[in-house]
KESE-253810 format. One record per atom (N, C-alpha, C, O): x, y, z. Coordinates in steps of 0.1 Angstrom, whole numbers, plus 5000, padded with zeros to 4 digits. Layout:
N
XYZ ...
This chain:
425
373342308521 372242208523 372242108512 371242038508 373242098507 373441988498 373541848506 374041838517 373041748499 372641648499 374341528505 374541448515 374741548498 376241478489 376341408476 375541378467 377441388477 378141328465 378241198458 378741188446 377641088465 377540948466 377140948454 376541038450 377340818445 376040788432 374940738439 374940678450 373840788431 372740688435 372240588432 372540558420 371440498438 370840388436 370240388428 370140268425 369340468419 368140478410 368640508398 369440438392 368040628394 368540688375 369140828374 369540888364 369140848383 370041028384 371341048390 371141048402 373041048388 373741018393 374041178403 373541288402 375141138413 374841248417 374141278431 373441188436 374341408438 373341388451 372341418454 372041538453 371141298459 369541328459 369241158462 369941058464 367941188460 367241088467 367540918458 368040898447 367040828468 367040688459 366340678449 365340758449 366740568438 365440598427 364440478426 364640408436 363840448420 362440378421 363340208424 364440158427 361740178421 361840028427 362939928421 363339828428 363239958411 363939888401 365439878406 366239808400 365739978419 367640008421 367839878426 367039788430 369239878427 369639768435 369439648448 369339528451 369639818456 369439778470 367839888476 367940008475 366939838480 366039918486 365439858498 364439768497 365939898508 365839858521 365339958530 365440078530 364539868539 363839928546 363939888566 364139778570 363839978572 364439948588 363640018599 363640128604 362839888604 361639918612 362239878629 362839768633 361939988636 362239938650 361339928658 360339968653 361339888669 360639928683 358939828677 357839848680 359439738670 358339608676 357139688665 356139728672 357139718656 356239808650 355239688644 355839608638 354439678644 352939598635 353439538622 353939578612 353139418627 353639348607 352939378599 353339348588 351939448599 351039498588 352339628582 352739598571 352639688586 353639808579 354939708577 355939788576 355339578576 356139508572 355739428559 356439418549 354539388560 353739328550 353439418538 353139368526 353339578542 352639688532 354239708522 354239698510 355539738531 356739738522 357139598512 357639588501 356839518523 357439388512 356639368504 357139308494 355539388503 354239418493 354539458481 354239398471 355539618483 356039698471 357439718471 358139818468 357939528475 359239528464 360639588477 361839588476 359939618489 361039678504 361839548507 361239448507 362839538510 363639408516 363839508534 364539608536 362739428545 362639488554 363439388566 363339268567 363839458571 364639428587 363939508594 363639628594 363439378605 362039398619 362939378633 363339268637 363139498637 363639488648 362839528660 361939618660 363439438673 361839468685 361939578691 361039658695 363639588695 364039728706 364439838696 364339838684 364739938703 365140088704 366740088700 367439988702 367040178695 368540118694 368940318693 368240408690 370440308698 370940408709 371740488694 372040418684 372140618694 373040668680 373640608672 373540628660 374540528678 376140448675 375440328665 375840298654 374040268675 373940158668 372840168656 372540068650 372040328654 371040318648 372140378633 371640368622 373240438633 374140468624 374640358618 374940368606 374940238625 375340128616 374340038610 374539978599 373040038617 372139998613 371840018598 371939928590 371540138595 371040218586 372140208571 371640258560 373240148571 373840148564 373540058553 373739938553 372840148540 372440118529 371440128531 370840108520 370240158543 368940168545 368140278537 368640388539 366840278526 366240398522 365340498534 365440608537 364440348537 363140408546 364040358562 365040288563 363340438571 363240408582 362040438588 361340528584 361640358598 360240338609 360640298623 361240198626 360240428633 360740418643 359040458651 358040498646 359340428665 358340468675 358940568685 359740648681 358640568699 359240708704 360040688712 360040758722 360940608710 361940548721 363540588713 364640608719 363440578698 364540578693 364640708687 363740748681 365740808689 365940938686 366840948676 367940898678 366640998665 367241028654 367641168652 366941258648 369041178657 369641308658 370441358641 370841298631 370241468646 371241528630 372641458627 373041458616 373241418638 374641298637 374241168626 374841108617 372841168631 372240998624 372741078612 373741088605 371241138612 370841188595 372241268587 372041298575 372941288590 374341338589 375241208581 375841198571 375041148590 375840998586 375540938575 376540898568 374340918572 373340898566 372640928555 371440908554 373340988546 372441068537 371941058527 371341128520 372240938527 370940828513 369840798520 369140708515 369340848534 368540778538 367140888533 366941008535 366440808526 364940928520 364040908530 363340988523 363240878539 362240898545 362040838561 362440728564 361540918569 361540838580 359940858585 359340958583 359540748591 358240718590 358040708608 358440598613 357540788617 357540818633 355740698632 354540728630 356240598634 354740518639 354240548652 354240478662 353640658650 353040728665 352540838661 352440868650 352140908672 351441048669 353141158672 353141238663 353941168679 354741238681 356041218674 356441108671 356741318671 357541368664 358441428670 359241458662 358641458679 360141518685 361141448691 362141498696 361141298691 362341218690 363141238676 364241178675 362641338666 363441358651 363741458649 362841548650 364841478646 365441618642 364741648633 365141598622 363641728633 362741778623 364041878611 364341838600 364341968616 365042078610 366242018600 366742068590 366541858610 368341848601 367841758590 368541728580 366641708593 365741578585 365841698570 366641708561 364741768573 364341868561 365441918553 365441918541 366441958562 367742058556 368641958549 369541998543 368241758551 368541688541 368141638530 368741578522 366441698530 365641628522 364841518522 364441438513 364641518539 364241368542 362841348550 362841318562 361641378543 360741408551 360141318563 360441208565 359541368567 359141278579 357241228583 356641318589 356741138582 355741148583 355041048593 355740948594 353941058600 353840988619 352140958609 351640968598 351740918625 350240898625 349340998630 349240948642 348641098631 347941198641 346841198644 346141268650 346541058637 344941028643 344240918645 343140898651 345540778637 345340638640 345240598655 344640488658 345840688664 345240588680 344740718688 344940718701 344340798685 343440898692 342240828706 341940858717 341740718693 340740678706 341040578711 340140538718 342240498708 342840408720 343240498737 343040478749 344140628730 344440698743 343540778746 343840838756 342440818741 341040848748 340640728754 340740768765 340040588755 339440548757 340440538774 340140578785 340940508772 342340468784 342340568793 342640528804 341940738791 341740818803 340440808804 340140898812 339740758801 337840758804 338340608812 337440558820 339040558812 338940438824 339440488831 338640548839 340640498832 341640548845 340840668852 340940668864 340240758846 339340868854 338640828862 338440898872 337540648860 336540618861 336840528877 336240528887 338740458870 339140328879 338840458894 337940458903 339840568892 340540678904 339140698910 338940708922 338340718904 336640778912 336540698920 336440738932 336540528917 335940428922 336940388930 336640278934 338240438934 339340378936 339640208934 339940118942 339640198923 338940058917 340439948918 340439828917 341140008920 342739968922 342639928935 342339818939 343040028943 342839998960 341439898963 341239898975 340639838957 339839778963 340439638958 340639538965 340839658942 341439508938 342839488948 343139368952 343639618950 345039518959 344839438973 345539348978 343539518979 342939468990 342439348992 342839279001 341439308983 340539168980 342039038975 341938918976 343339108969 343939008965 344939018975 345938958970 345239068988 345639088999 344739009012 345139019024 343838949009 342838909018 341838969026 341138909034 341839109022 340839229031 339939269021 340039329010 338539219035 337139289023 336739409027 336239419038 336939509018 336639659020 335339749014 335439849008 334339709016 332939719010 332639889010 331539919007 333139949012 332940069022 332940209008 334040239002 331740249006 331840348998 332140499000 331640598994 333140489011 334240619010 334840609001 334940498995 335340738998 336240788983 335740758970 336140798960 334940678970 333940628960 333340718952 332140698955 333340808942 332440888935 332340798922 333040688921 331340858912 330740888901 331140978894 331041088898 331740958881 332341088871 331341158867 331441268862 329741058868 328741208858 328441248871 328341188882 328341448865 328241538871 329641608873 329741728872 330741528875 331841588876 332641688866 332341678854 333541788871 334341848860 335441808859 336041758869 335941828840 337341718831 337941828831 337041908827 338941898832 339841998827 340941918815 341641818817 340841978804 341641908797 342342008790 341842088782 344042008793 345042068786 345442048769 346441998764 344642088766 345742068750 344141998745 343541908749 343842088733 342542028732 342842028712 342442088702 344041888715 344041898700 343241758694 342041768695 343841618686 343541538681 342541468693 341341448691 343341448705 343541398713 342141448728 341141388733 342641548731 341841638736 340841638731 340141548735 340241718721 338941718717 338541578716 337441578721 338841498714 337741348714 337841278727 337341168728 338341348736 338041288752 337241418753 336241368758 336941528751 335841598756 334741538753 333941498762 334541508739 333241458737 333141348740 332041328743 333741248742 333541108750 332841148764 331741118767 333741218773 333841238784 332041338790 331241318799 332041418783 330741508779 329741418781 328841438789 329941268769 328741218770 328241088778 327440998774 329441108794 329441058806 328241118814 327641068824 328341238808 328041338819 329041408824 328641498831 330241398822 331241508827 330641668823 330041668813 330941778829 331141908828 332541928825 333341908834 333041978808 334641958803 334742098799 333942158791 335842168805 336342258802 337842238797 338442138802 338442308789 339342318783 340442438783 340142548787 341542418780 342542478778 343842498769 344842458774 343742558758 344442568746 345542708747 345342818753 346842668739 347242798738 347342848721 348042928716 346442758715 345842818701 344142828708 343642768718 343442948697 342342948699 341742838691 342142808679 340342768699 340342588695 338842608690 338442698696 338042558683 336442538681 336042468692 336442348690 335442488707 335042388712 333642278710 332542318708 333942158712 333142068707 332042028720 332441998731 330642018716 329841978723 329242168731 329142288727 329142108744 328742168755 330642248760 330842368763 331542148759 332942218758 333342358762 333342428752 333642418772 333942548778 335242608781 336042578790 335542688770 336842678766 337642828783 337342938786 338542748789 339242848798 340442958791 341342928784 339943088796 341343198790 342743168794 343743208788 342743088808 344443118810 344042938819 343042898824 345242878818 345842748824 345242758842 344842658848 345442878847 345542908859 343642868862 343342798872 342642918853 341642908851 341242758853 340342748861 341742658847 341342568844 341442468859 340642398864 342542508861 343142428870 342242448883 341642368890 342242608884 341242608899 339842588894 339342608905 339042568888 337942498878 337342368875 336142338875 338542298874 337842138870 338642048883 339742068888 337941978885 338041858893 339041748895 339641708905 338941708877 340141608869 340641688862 340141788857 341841628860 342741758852 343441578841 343841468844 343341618831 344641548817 345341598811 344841688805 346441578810 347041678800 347341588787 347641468786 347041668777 347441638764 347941718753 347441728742 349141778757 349841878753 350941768745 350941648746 351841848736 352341778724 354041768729 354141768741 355341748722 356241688728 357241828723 358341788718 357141958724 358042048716 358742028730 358441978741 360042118724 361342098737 360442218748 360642188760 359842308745 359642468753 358942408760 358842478770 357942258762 356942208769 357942148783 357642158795 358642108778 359542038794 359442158804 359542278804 359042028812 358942098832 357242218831 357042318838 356342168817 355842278820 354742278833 354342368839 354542098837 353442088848 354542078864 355141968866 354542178871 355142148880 354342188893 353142208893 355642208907 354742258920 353842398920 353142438929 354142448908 353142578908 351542548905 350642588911 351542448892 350542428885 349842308898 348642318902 350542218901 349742148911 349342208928 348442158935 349942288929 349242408938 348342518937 348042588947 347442538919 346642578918 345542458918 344442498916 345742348920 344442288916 344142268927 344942268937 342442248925 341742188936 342142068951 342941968952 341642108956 342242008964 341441878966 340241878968 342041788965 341641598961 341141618947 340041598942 342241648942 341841648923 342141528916 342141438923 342241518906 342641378902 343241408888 342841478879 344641328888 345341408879 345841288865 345741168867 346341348852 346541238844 347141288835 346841398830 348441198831 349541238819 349341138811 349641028815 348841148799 349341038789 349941138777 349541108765 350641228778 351041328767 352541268767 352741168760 353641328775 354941358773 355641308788 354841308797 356641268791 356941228804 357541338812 357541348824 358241428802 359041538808 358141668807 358841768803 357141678808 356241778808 355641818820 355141928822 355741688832 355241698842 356741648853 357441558850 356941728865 357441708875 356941588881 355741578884 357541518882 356641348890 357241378903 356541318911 358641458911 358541468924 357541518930 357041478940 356941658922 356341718924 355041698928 354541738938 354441608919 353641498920 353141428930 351941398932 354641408938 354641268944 354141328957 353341288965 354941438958 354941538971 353241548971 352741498981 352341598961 351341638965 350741508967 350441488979 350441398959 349841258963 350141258980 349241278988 351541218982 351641248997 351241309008 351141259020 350841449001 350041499014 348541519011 348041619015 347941419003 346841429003 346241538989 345241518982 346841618989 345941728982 345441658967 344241648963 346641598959 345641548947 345541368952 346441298956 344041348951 343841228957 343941118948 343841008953 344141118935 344940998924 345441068915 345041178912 346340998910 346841008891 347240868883 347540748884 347240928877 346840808865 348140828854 347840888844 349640788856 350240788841 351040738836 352040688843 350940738824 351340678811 352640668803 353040598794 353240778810 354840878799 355740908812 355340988821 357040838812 357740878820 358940948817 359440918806 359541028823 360841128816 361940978810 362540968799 362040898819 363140798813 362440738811 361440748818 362340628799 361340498796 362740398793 363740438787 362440248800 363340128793 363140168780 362440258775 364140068774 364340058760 363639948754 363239958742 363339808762 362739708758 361839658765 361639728775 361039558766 360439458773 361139428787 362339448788 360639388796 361639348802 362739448807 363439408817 362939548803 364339598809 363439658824 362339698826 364539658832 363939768846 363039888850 363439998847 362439878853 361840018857 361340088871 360540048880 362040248870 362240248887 361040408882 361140458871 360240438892 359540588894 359540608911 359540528920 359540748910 359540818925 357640798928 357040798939 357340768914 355840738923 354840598925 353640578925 355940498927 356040368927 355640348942 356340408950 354740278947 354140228955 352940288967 352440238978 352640448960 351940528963 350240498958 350040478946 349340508968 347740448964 346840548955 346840668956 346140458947 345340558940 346240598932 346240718930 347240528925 347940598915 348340478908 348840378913 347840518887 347640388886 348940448874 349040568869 349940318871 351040328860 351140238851 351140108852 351240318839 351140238827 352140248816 352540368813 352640138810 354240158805 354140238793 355040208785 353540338790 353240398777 352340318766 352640298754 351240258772 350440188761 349040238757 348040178754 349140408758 348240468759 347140488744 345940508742 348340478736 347840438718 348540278714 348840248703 348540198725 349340038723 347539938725 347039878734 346939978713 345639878714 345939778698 346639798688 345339688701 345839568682 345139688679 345639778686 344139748671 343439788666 344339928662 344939938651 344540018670 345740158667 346940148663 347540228656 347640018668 349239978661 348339908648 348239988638 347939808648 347439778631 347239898618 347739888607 346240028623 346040118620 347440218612 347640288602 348140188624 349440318624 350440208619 351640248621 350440108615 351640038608 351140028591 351940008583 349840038589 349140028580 349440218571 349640248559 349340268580 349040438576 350540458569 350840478558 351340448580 352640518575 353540448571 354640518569 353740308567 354040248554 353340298542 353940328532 352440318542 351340328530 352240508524 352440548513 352440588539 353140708532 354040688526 354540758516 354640578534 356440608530 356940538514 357840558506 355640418512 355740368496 355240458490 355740448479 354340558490 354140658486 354740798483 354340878475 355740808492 356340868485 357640838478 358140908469 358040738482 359240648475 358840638462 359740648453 357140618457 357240568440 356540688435 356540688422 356040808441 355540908435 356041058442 356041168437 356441038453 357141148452 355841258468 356141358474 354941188467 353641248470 354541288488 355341208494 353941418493 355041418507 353241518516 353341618522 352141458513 351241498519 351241448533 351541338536 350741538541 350441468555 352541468559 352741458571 353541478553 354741528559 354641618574 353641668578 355441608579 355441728589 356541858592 356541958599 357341808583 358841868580 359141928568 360141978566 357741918556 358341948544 357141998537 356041968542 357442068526 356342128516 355142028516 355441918520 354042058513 353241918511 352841888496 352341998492 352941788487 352541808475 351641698474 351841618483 350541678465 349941568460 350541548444 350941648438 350541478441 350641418426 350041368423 349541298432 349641348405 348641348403 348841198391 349841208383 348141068390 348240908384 348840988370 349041108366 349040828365 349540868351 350840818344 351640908342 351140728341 352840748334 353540798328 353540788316 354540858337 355340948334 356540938340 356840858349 357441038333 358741038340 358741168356 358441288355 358941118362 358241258372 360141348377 361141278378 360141448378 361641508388 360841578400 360141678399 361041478414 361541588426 362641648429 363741598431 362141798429 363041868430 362641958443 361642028444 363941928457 363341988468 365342088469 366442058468 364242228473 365442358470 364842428482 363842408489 366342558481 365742648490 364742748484 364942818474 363642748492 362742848488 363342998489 363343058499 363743058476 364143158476 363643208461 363343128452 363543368457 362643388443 363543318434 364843308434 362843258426 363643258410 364143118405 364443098394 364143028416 364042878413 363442838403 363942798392 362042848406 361142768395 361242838379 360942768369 361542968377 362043008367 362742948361 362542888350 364042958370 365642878361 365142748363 365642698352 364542668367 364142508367 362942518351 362642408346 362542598348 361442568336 362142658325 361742648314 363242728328 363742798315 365142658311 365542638299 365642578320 367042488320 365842338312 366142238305 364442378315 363442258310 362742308297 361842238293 363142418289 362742428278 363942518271 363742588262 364942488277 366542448267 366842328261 367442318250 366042208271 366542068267 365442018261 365341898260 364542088256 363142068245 362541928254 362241818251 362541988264 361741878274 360441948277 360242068280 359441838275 357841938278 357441888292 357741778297 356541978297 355941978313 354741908309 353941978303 354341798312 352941728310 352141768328 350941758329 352841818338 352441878348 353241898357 354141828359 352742048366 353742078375 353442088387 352242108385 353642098401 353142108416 354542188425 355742158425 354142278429 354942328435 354242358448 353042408447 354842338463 354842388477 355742408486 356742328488 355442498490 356642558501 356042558513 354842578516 357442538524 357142508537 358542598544 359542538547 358442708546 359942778558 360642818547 360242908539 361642758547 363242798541 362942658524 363242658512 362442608531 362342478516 360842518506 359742568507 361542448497 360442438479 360242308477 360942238483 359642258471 359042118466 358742088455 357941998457 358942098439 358542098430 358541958424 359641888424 357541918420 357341788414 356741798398 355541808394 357541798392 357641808372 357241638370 357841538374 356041658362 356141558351 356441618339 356041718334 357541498334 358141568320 357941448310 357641328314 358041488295 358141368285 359441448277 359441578276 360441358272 361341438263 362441318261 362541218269 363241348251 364641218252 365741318258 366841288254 365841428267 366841458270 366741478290 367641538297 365941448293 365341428303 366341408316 366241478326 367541278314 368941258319 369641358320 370241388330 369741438307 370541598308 369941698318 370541758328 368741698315 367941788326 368541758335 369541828338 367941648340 368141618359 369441638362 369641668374 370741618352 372041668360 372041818358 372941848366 371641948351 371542018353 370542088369 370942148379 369642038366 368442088377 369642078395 369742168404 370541938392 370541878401 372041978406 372441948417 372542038403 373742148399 373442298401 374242388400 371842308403 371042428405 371842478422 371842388431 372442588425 373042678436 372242638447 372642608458 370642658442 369642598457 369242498457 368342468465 369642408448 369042238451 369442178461 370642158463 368542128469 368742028482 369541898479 370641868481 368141818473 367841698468 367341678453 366541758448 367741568446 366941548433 366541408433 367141318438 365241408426 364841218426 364441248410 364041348404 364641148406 364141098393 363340998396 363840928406 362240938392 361540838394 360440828380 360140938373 360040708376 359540668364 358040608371 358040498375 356640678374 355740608379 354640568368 354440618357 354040458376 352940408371 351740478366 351340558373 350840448352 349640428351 348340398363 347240378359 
């Protein structure tokens, strides 16, 4: 799990992370059209950034990256262990979104490269977006506008309901979920829920024991389940044959979580009488590029290109957030809110700081503070956290032999990664 061999850019020669602001080259590589606010937050602190609008495919995000520190991607661009392989000066990758499984979480970590997203900057952009689309499908508010702009006046309050009084079944009652209950709740909806962690429910909130429950139970069904691989194909003709019949259905989670033939078949014969979604198993890559679905020209069914957290207000938010991590931990080392790695805070002050990220196994921190008071180097403070198989230790030191250290530390059997970095007051 070593790092490699390369020199580095900063003050520690040897393999490990880039070093502070001061190195040569510190570049940074944003894709997929991300908010100039997280372009403005790096060039801010000293990033020479490249804004790029599309997705870009292995081959080309490998050449891209060459000499790159940070990276910022959205959920179109997949960063496989080949990348991070290729790659191995690259220190941090910054997921501007809520989801995380377009990243090799596992090959990221086992480089030292943590990874940190947004989990709460557009929560209520993609709540507010199923509290319409629930609202448009009641009112069939679509079919009345293709009509009126077709030349036919259809006044007629068939299929027409009202969401208060109705029941929300909502899958996955995490960031996401829980803040459409309580929106939704205080419609008037009756919201039951379904978790496969046990969840605190919020409000009036009626938590169901099994999936099967929910489905023959609520009325509208959402799913807001998360993007792990074990989720693919989980909504299919089984699950849409327990629901009610004329239900109303909605994905803004994952594209490959739900069968859309399956889908398509029940829309067709009536049994679920709209859906509403957001995430498709293939998504273009750009603007503009093609887009074909099996549930393309079917009524009461409304599609939307994945802009379910795409409000100015949530991309401003989430370009703002995870720049703000990724300079953060580039000048201090700080890997809080990570999702792949130990979490540490560190603490102001100037000093010379060493990250030091190893395998968690006994006896590291020992030989790291016995090799630190060989070289009459003193600990002005120390932080240590563990996450799985990895350690995280963040030493502030003062001493003149400080350079010897770090090629020692950095020579340690279980060291990953080493950073040296000199932070601010």
């Amino acid at each position: 799990m070593r790092a490699g061999s390369g020199p580095l850019t900063g003050t520690v020669d040897g393999a490990g992370w880039a070093g502070g602001l001061d190195s040569p080259a510190v570049k940074a590589l944003l894709l997929e059209n991300i908010h100039t606010d997280a372009v403005k937050a790096l060039e801010a602190n000293g990033f020479d950034v490249t804004h790029h609008r599309a997705a870009m495919d292995e081959d080309e995000l490998i050449d891209a990256l060459d000499g790159v520190t940070l990276l910022g991607i959205r959920s179109k661009t997949n960063v496989t262990a080949k990348v991070l392989e290729a790659r191995p000066n690259l220190e941090a990758i910054g997921a501007f979104c809520i989801g995380t499984n377009q990243i090799n979480l596992n090959a990221a970590a086992g480089l030292g490269v943590p990874v940190f997203n947004a989990p709460f900057s557009n929560t209520r952009s993609v709540v507010e977006l199923a509290i319409g689309e629930i609202i448009a499908m009641a009112r069939r508010l679509f079919d009345k506008s293709s009509a009126l702009h077709e030349g036919r006046w259809d006044k007629s309050a068939k299929g027409s309901h009202e969401v208060r009084g109705r029941s929300l079944g909502i899958v996955g009652y995490g960031n996401i979920g829980s803040q459409l209950s309580v929106v939704a709740e205080s419609l008037g909806m009756r919201v039951y829920f379904y978790d496969v962690v046990d969840k605190l429910a919020l409000g009036n909130a009626q938590r169901c024991s099994s999936l099967q429950e929910l489905l023959e139970t609520a009325e509208t069904i959402s799913l807001h389940v998360d993007g792990r691989p074990g989720n693919a194909g989980f909504f299919g003709e089984k699950e849409f044959a327990m629901m009610r019949p004329r239900s109303l259905f909605l994905n803004l989670a994952r594209g490959f979580v739900v069968d859309h033939d399956a889908l398509r078949d029940n829309l067709l014969s009536g049994h679920i009488a709209g859906a509403a979604v957001d995430v498709f198993p293939e998504e273009p890559k750009a603007n503009g590029d093609p887009f074909s679905s099996v549930l393309q020209g079917i009524p009461n069914v409304i599609l939307t290109p994945h802009v379910g957290g795409s409000t100015a207000e949530a991309q401003q938010d989430i370009g703002q957030f995870v720049a703000n991590k990724l300079v953060d931990f580039h000048q201090t080392g700080s890997t809080v809110m990570a999702v792949n790695m130990p979490q540490a805070q560190v603490s102001n002050g100037a000093t010379v700081r060493l990250l030091h990220l190893h395998t968690n196994v006994p006896g590291v921190l020992a030989r790291m503070n016995q090799a630190i008071a060989d070289h009459s180097v003193n600990i002005d403070r120390q932080t240590l956290a563990t996450h799985g198989e990895l350690g995280y230790v963040i030493t502030d030191v003062s001493g003149d032999r400080v350079d010897e250290l770090a090629a020692v530390l950095r020579d340690l059997p279980e060291t990953v990664r080493l950073r040296q970095v000199t932070t601010k007051a």
